[in-house]
C-alpha positions in Angstrom: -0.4 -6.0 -45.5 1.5 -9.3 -45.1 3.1 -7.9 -41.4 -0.5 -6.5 -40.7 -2.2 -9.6 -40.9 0.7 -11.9 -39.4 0.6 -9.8 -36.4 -3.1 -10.0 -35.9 -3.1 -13.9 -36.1 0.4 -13.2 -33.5 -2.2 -11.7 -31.1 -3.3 -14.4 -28.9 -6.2 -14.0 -25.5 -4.0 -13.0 -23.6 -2.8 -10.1 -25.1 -6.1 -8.8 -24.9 -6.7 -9.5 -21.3 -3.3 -7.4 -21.1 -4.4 -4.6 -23.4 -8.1 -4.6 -21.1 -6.0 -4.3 -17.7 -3.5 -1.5 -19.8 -7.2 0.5 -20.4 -8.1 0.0 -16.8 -5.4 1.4 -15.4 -5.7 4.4 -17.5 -9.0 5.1 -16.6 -8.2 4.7 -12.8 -5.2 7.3 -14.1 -7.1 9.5 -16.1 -11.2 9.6 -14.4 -10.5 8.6 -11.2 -6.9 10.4 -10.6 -5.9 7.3 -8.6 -1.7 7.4 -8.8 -1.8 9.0 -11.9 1.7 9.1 -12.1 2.3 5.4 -12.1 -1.0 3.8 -13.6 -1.1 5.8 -16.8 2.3 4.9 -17.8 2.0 1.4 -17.0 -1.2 0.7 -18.4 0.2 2.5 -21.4 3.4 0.2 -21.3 1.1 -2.6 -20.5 -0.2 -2.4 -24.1 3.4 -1.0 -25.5 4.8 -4.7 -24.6 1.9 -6.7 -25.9 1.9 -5.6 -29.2 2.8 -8.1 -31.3 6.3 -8.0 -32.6 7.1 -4.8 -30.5 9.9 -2.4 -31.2 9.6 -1.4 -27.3 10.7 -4.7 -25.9 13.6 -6.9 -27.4 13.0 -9.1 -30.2 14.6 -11.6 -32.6 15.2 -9.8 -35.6 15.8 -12.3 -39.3 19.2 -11.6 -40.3 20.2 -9.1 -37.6 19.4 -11.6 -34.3 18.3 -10.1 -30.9 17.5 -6.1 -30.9 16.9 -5.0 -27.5 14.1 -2.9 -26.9 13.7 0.3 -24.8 11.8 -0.8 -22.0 13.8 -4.0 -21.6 17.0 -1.6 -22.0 15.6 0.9 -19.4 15.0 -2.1 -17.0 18.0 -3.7 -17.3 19.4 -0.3 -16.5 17.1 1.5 -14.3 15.9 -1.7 -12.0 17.6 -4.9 -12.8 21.3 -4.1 -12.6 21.5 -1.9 -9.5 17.5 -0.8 -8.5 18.7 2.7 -9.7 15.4 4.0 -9.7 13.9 3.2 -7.1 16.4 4.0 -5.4 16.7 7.5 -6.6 13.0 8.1 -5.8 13.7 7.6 -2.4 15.8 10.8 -2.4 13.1 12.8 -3.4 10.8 11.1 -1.1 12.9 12.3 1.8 13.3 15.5 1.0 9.2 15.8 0.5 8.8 14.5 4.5 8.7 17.3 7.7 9.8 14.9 10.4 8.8 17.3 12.9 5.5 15.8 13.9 7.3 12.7 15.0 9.9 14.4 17.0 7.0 16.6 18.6 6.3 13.1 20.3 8.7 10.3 19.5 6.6 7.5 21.0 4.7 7.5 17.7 7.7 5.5 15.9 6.1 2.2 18.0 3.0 2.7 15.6 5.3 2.6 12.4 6.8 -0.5 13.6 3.8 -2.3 15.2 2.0 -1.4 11.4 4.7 -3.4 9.3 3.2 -7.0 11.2 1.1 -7.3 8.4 4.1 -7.7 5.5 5.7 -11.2 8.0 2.1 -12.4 8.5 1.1 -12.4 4.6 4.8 -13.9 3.8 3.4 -16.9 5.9 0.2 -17.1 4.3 1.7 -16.5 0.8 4.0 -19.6 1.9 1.2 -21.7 2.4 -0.4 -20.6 -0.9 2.5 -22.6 -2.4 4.9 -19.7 -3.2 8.6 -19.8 -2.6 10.1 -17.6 0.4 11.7 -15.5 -1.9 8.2 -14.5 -4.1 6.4 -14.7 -0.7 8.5 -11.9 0.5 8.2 -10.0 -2.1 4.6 -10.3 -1.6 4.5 -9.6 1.8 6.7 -6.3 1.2 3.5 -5.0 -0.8 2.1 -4.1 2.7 5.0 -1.7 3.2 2.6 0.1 1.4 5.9 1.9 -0.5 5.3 1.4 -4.0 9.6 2.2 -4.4 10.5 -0.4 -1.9 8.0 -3.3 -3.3 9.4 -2.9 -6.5 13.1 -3.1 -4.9 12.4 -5.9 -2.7 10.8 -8.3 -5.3 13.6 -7.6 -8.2 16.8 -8.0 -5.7 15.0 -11.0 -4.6 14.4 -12.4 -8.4 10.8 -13.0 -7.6 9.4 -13.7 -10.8 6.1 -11.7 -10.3 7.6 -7.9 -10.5 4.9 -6.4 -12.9 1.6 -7.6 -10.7 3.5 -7.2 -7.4 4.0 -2.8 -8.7 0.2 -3.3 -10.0 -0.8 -4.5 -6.2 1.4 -2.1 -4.4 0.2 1.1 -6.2 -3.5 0.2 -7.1 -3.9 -0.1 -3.0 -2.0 2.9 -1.7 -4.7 4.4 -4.1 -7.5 2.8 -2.3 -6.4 3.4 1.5 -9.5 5.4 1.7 -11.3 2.6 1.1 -10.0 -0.4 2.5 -8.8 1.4 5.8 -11.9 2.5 7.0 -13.0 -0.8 6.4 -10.6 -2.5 8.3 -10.5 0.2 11.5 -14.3 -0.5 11.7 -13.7 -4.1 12.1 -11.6 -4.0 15.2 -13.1 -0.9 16.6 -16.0 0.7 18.5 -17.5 4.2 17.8 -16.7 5.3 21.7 -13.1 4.0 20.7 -12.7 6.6 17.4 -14.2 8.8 19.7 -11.2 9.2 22.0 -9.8 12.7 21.7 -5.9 13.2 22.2 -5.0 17.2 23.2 -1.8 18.4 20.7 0.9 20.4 22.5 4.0 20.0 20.4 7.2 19.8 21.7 9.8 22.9 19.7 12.2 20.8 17.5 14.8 22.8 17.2 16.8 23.0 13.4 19.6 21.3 15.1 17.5 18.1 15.7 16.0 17.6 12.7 19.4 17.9 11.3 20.9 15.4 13.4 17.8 12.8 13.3 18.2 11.9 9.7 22.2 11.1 9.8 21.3 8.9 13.6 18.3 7.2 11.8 21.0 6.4 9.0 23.8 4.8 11.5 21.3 3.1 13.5 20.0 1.4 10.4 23.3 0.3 9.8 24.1 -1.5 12.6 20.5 -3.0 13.3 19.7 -4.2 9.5 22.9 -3.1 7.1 20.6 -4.4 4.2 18.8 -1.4 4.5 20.8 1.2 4.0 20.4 1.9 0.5 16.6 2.6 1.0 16.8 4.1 4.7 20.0 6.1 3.8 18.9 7.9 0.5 15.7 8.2 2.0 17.2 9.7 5.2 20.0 12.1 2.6 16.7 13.6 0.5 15.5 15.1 4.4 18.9 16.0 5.6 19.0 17.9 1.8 15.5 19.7 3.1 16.5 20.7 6.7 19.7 21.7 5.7 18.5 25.3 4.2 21.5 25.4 2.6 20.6 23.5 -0.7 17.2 24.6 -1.3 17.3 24.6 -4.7 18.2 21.2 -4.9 15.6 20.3 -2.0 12.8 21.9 -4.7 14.3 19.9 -7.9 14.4 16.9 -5.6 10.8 17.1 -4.8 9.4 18.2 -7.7 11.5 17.1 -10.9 13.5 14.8 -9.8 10.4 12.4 -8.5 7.9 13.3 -11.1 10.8 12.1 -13.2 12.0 9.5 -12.0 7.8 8.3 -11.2 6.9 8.7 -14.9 10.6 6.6 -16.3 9.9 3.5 -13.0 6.2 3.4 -14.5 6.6 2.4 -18.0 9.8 0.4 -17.3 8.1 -1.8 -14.8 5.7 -2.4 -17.8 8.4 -4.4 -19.6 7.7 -6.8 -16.8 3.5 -6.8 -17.6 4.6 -9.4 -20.5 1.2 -11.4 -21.4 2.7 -14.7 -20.9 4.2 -13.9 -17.5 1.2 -11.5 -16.5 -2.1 -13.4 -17.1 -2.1 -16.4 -14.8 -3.5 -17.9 -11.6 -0.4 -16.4 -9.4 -1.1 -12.6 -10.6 -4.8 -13.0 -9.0 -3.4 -14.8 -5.9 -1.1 -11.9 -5.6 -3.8 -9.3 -5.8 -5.3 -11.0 -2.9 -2.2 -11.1 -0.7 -1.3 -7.6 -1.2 -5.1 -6.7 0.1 -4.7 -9.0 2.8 -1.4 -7.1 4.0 -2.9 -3.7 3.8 -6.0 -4.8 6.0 -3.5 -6.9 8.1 -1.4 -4.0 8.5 -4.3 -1.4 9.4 -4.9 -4.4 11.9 -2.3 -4.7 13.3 -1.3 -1.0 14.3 -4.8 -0.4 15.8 -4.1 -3.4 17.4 -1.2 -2.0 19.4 -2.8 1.0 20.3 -5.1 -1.0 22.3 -3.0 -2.6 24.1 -0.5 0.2 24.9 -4.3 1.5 26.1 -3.9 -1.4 28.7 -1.7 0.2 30.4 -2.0 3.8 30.3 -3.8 6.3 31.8 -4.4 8.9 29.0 -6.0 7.1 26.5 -4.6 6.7 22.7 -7.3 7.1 20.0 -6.3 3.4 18.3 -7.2 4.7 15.3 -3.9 6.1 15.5 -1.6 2.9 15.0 -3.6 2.8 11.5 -1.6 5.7 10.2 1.8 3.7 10.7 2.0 2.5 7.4 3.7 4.2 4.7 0.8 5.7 2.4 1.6 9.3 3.5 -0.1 11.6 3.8 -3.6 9.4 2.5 -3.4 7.6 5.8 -3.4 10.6 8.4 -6.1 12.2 6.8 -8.4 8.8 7.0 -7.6 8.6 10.0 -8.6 12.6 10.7 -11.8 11.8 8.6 -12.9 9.4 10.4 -12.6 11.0 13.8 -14.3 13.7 13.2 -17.5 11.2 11.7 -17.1 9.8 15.0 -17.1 13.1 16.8 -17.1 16.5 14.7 -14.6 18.0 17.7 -11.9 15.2 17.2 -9.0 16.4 15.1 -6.3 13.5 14.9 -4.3 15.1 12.2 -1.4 16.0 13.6 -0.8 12.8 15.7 -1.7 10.9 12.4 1.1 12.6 10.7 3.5 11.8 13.3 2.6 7.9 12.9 2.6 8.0 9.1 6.2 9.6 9.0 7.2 7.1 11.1 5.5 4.4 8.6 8.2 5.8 5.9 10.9 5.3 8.5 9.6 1.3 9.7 8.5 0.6 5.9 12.3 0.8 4.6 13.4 -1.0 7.3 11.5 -3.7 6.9 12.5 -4.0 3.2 15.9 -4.2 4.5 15.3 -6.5 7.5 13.6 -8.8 4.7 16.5 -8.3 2.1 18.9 -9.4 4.9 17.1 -12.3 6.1 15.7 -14.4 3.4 18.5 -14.7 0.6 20.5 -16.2 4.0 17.2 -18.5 4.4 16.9 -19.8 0.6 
């Protein structure tokens, strides 16, 4: 009774602002199927760490001293000492991606690219909000909108805000069908989503796709060497899947290995959901930011549709430079939904898979680009 009462009066505001965002994130989870995979264990591990006294997270024990817990064990493991699983996700990841839409028409990799400008434009605003570089970048990298290489980003970078940085990253590749639409609209006409694009893929030979993840790899290398953890496991998952030889493993890869690894990076990140490192002004800030860098992203690739539309003679539906970010395969099919509102007889899909493969491709990049620039900045 003694322990049962000390740990109420151990239970402090916070802690229950902690265990009401653990109970929102399940409900996203659970009624509205939003990530389901990541919000349910981390709004359960959001309350696992808040308990008071917790077995789950490391404690000073009276006679014995520290006793690490689980999920500061599993992060220290998993995510702190070499981004293990993260890292492995993006194996799986790869092997889940048909490239062949953007090899069909390679042109779309300029809408991956042109769709990270809204991760460097929220690092200068987050800047400006008072953040270091380092936290800023991490910030930024939520626009990747690659819940894997947020979380990677912000811990090699020691940014202090892991826990709300996953929170931002996942909760809005959840709500791309919102806050795309929303964003499109602003910098676009109806005649403009009305643009219809004919599809006449190019045959991609086996040999290519082969060949295009181990070329992607190297070229990654040389350009931004930072990046080849995330591009180069990334890159091995796919050349796993268009192998044929190792389908087995290309199956276990997509199914077990990222469900997995998924379920293990959700609760783990909770050990960062702390109370005293959670609930404060910055976690709020941050929740703005990473909206900001999804709408700045949208932006930004519909953006650079138009102008490629200045000088072209078959017009590009811009709608199209929307899909270049990373939330595959939610992106595309906004971006199909919303031409056929426009126009029942528009059907985007294809091209808007093309662009949102080529978001994965740009996304990890621009982690890498990132992890190789700013530690030489700070």
């Amino acid at each position: 009774m003694d322990f049962l009462l000390s740990g109420v009066l151990a239970t402090t505001w916070k802690d229950l602002v902690m265990y009401g965002v653990g109970g929102i994130l399940i409900y996203l989870a659970i009624r509205k199927k939003l990530e389901p995979s990541l919000l349910l264990p981390m709004g359960f591990g959001a309350i696992l760490v808040n308990l008071p006294f917790s077995g789950a997270v490391t404690q000073l024990v009276e006679g014995i001293g520290p006793v690490q817990g689980i999920l500061d064990w599993l992060f220290s493991v998993g995510i702190e000492s070499a981004e293990m699983m993260p890292l492995l996700l993006f194996i799986g990841i790869g092997a889940m991606i048909d490239f062949g839409p953007l090899l069909s028409n390679p042109k779309l990799i300029l809408f991956g690219a042109a769709a990270q400008w809204g991760i460097f434009a929220t690092i200068s605003v987050a800047t400006l909000m008072g953040f270091s570089l380092a936290d800023a970048a991490s910030i930024g990298i939520i626009g990747a909108a690659d819940g894997p290489t947020s979380i990677l980003v912000s811990q090699v970078l020691k940014s202090g805000y892991v826990g709300p940085i996953a929170i931002a990253a996942y909760s809005y590749m959840a709500l791309v069908p919102i806050i795309q639409p929303f964003a499109i609209k602003l910098v676009t006409t109806k005649k403009e989503r009305m643009i219809r694009m004919s599809y006449n893929p190019k045959a991609v030979s086996k040999e290519t796709k082969i060949i295009f993840p181990i070329v992607v790899t190297i070229i990654a290398g040389y350009v931004a060497p930072a990046s080849v953890s995330l591009v180069g496991l990334l890159m091995f998952g796919n050349l796993i899947r268009e192998s044929t030889v190792l389908d087995s493993l290309s199956e276990t890869a997509q199914t077990s290995l990222v469900n997995l690894i998924t379920l293990l990076l959700g609760i783990t990140i909770a050990s960062t959901m702390k109370a005293e490192q959670f609930v404060r002004l910055q976690t709020l800030m941050i929740m703005l930011l990473g909206l900001l860098a999804f709408v700045f992203d949208t932006i930004g690739g519909v953006l650079f549709a138009k102008f490629l539309n200045l000088f072209t003679r078959k017009k590009i539906n811009p709608m199209l430079g929307a899909a270049g970010i990373s939330a595959f395969p939610m992106s595309a099919r906004v971006i199909q939904r919303m031409g056929q509102e426009a126009d029942p007889q528009n059907h985007l899909l294809m091209h808007a898979v093309g662009a949102n493969v080529a978001g994965q491709i740009a996304s990890v990049v621009a982690g890498g680009v990132i992890l190789g620039l700013v530690p030489a900045m700070l």
